[in-house]
N, C-alpha and C positions, 0 to 999 in steps of 0.2 A: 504494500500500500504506500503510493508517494502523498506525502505531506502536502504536496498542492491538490492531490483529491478536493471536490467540490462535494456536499448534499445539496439538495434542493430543500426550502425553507419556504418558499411559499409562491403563489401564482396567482396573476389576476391580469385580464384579460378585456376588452372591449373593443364593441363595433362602430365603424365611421362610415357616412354613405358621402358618395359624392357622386355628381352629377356629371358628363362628359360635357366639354365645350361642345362637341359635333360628335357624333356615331364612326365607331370604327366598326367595320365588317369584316367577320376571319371568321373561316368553316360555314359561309352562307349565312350566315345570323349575326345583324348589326344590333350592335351595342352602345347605349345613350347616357349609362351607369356603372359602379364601381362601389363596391362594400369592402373596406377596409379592415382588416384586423389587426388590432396591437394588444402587443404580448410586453409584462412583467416577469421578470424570474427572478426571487432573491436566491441566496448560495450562500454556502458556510465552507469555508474551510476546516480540516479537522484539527488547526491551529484557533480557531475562532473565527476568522477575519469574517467577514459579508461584504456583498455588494449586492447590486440588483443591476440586469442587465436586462432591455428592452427589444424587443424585436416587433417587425411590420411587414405585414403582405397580404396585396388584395386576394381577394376570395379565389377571384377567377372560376367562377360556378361554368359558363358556358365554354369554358377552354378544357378543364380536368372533369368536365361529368358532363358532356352534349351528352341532350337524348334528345329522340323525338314524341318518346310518351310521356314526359317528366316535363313538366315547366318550369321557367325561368324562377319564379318563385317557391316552386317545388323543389329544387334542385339545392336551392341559398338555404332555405328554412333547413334542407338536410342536411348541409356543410358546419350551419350554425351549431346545429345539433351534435354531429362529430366532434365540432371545435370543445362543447360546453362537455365532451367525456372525455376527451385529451387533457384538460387544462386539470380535471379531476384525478387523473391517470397520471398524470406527472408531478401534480401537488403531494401523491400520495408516495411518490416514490421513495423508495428505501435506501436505490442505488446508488455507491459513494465513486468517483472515478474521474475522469477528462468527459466534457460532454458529450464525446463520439464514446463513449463507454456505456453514458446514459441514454444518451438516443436510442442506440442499438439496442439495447435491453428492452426498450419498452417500446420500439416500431412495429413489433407482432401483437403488442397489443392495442396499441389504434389499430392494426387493421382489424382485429375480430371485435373491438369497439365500432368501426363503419359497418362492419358483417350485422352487427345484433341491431344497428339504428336503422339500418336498409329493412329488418323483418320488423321491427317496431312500426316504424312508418309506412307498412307494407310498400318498399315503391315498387313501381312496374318494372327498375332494370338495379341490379346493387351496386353501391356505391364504389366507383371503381379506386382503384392502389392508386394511381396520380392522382385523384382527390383527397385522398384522406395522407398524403404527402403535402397537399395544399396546406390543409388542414392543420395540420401539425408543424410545419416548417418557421411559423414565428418563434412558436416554443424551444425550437432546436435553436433557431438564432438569437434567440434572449440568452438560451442557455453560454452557448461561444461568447456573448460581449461580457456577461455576469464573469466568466471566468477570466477573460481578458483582465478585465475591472478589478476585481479581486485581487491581483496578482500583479495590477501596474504596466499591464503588458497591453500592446494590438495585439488583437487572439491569434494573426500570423505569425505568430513569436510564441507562439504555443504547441506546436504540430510535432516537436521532434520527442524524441527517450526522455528528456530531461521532465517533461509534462506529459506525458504518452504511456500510459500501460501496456498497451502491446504495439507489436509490429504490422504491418500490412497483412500479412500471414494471417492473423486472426480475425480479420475482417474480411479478406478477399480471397483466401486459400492458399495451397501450400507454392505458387505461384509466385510469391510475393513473399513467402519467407524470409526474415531476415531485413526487411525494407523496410523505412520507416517514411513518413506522408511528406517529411520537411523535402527527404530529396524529389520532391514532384511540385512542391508549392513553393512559390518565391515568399521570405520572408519580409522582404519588401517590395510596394508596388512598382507598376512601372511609371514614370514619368507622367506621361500622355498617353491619351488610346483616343483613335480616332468614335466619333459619332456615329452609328449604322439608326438613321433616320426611317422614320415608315413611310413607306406611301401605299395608305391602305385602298380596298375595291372602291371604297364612295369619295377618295379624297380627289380632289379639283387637281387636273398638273398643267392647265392653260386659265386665264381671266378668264375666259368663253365659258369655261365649265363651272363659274360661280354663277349658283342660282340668283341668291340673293347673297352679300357678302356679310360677315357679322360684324367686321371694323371694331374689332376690342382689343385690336392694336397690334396683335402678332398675325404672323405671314397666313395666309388661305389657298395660294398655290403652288405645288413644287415650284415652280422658278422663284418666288418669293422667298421659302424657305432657304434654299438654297442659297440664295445672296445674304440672308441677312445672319443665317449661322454657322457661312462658311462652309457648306459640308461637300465632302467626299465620297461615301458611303451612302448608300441607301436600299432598303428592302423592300422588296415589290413584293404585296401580295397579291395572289392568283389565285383564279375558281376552280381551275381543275376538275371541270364541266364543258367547257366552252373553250377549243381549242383558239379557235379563231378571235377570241373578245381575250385571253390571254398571252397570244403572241404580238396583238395589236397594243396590249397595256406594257407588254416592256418597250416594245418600239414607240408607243408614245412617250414616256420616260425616257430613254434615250435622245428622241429629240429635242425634247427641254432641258432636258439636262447638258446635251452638247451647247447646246444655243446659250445656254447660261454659263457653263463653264468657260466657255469662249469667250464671255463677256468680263468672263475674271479672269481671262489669263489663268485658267485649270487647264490642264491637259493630263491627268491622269487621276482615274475615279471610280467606283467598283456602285456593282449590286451583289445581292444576295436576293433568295428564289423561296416565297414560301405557299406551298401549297396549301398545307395545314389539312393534310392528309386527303384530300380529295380528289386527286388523278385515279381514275377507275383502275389502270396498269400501269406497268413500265413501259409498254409501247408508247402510249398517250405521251409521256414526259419526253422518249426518245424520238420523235416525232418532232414536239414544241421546240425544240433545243437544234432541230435540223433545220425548222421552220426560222428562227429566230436567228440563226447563222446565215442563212439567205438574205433574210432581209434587212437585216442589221450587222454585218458581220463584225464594226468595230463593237457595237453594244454587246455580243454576244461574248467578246474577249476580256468584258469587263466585270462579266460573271465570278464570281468568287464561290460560292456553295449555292447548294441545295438543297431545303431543307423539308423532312419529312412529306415527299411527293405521295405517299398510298396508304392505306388504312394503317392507324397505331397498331392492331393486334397480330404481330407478324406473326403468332404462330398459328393465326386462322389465315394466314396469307404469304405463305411458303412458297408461293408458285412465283410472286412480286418481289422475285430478286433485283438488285440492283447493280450484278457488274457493268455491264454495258453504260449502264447511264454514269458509271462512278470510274469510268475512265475517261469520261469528256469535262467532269466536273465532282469535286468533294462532294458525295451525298449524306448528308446527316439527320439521325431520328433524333426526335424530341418529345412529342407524347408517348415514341415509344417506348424512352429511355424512364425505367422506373428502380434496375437495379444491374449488378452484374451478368445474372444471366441475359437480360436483355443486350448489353453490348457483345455478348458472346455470339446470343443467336444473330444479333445484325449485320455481323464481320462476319459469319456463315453466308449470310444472305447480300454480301457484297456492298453493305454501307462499309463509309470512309470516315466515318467520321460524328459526331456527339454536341449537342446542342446541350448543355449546362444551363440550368436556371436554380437560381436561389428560392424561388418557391416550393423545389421538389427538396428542399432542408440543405443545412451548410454542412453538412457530417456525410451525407449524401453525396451534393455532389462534389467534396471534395477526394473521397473515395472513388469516385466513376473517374474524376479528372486524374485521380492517379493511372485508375485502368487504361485509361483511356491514350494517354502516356505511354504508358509502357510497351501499349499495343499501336505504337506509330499513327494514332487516326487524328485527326485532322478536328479542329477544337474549337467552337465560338461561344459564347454566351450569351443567352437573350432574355429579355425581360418580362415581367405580365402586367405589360403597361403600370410597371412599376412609381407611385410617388413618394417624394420625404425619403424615410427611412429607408423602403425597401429599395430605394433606386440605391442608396450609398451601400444596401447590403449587395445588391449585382455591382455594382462597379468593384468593389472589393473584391470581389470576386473572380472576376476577369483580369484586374489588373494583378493579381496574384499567380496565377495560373499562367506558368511559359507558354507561349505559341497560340494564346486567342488573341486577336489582332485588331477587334473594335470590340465596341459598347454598346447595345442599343437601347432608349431613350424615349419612351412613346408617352410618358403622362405629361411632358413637354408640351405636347401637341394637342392632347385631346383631355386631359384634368388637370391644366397649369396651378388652377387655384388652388391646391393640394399640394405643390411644391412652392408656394410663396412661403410659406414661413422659415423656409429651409434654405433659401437662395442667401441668406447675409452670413450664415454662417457656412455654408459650403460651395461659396460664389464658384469654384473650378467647376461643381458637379451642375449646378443649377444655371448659370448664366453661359450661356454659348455662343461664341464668336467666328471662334477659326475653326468649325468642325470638332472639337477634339474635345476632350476630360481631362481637366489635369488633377489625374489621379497619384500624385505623388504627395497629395496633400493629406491622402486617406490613412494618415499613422496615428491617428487617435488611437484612447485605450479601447479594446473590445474591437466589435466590429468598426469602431470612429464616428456613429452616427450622432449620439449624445453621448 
């Protein structure tokens, strides 16, 4: 037992709604709203000491539990419901360790906690593993800042033997024997990371395509955007229904984006490709990607990944390999990604590569980011239209982690007002100029956020 072991001491927990400036559309269903969770965790060391470490992430009901027989409100009222036997489940825990000690101990039991609220609530489909990772991932991230805090430290300064009870081995198998998380995690961030901007299915990327404008003073069309915070990066999302209304949306993107980058003197600028699981096959994607080299070949070369193109549930969709398309471009799962065996089966099935998000827990994915490592794949981090707190928890995250090479940034855009309070004291992460984060600033204690 090392002397910086933590207990948990107590937990409390609440919800924050907020309203979307405009509707972002991803998996077919736009969204005008955002329920906020923020998490408490005090801690004790077996020395005495305490702190309390805070953690925040939105719900994300319609990204980790789409259904079509479940409503928007059916689905949040179930997540609420998970959240209020996690926060009970971790208040109650016994277990003394590093918080990747705690976590893992009690991760099997939120999931048979979502198991028993799915037959409680009888819903029509059960509460899947990426939700009740939702679910849970403040508490995990209260847990890392509490311990940070406690101990004087940013919790990236916590990963190795000196604070570590085990090695990779006991988390990842015998694989990993002997290895410990610091050699995969940067103990300090990097500098800068560029900005990966959204340009979601309903968002305007000509003046022509403003219906009405809202004039509340930030940009309304990609060219706008673009000029006024400098960006270089940017994500296109796609229907992956509609081949032709899809190849025509990167190519309209590319136009704007040349036309504007030209007028700044840019000449070098990337996208990234998200379907959000809706290409019926890998022919449809190998197809769009032929189509889009034809008619845009320099936009086509600016392609950087591609991100979870076919249904999450790879092992009902075995046939949706991905070599072919992950030789023209990095392909990477995201809803798929829920644990090791998922990366395992997804490098069977020819993905390259791992979408990291701070909602699926910081114990989590900094475990897959080790696998993930180890196994040469190809590495980004994205956000769930993350504000405040959780955006400093992803940026932290990415900037820690060798070989992810942007940020993406989406309650900027669409729930500013949810990161005004956060903008004077994390002006790098909140105020954007030249495209980038300057995440060099993220050495607070714990996660840095408060």
């Amino acid at each position: 037992m090392k002397s910086t072991n933590i207990r948990i001491e107590d937990v409390t927990f609440r919800f924050e709604d907020h309203h979307y400036r405009t509707p972002i559309k991803f998996g077919g269903t736009a969204l005008d709203r955002v329920t906020m969770l923020d998490v408490e965790v005090t801690v004790s060391t077996l020395s005495g000491q305490s702190a309390r470490g805070f953690g925040s992430m939105p719900m994300g009901n319609v990204w980790s539990f789409p259904s079509k027989a479940i409503s928007y409100d059916q689905t949040l009222a179930a997540m609420k419901t998970v959240v209020t036997r996690v926060a009970e489940i971790t208040r109650t825990c016994k277990e003394v360790g590093h918080p990747i000690d705690i976590t893992w101990a009690l991760e099997h039991n939120y999931l048979r906690a979502a198991a028993e609220v799915s037959a409680q609530l009888k819903l029509a489909e059960p509460i899947p593993t990426l939700c009740t990772l939702v679910c849970a991932s403040p508490f995990d991230a209260a847990l890392h800042d509490a311990f940070g805090k406690v101990h004087g430290l940013n919790c990236y300064h916590t990963y190795g033997l000196d604070f570590m009870n085990h090695d990779l081995g006991y988390f990842l198998g015998d694989a990993f024997r002997g290895e410990t998380l610091d050699r995969y995690i940067d103990r300090e961030p990097k500098a800068k990371m560029p900005l990966y901007h959204l340009v979601g299915a309903l968002d305007p990327l000509e003046d022509t395509d403003i219906a009405k404008r809202l004039n509340d003073g930030l940009p309304e069309s990609l060219g706008e955007w673009i000029k006024t915070d400098g960006l270089t990066h940017l994500k296109i999302k796609l229907n992956g229904d509609n081949i032709d209304w899809d190849v025509e949306r990167v190519a309209g993107v590319d136009r704007v984006a040349e036309r504007t980058q030209a007028e700044r003197g840019v000449k070098q600028w990337y996208y990234s490709l998200d379907f959000n699981e809706k290409c019926p096959n890998v022919q449809y994607l190998l197809e769009f990607l032929q189509r889009v080299q034809t008619s845009r070949p320099d936009g086509f070369a600016r392609i950087q990944y591609i991100e979870q193109p076919t249904a999450r549930d790879l092992k009902a969709n075995r046939h949706n390999v991905m070599h072919e398309a992950a030789k023209v471009r990095p392909v990477v799962i995201d809803e798929s990604l829920i644990d090791l065996e998922s990366i395992m089966l997804a490098r069977a099935m020819g993905y390259t590569g791992v979408a990291l998000k701070a909602c699926k827990g910081q114990s989590q994915s900094l475990m897959l980011a080790a696998a993930a490592r180890k196994f040469g794949m190809f590495l980004c981090v994205q956000d769930l239209t993350c504000p405040g707190a959780s955006l400093i928890h992803s940026a932290g995250l990415a900037a820690h982690v060798p070989g992810v090479a942007a940020i993406e940034s989406n309650a900027r855009q669409y729930c500013p007002a949810a990161n005004t309070p956060w903008a004077k004291t994390h002006p790098g992460i909140f105020i954007v100029t030249d495209g980038t984060f300057a995440t060099g600033t993220l050495t607070g204690l714990g996660l840095g956020a408060v």
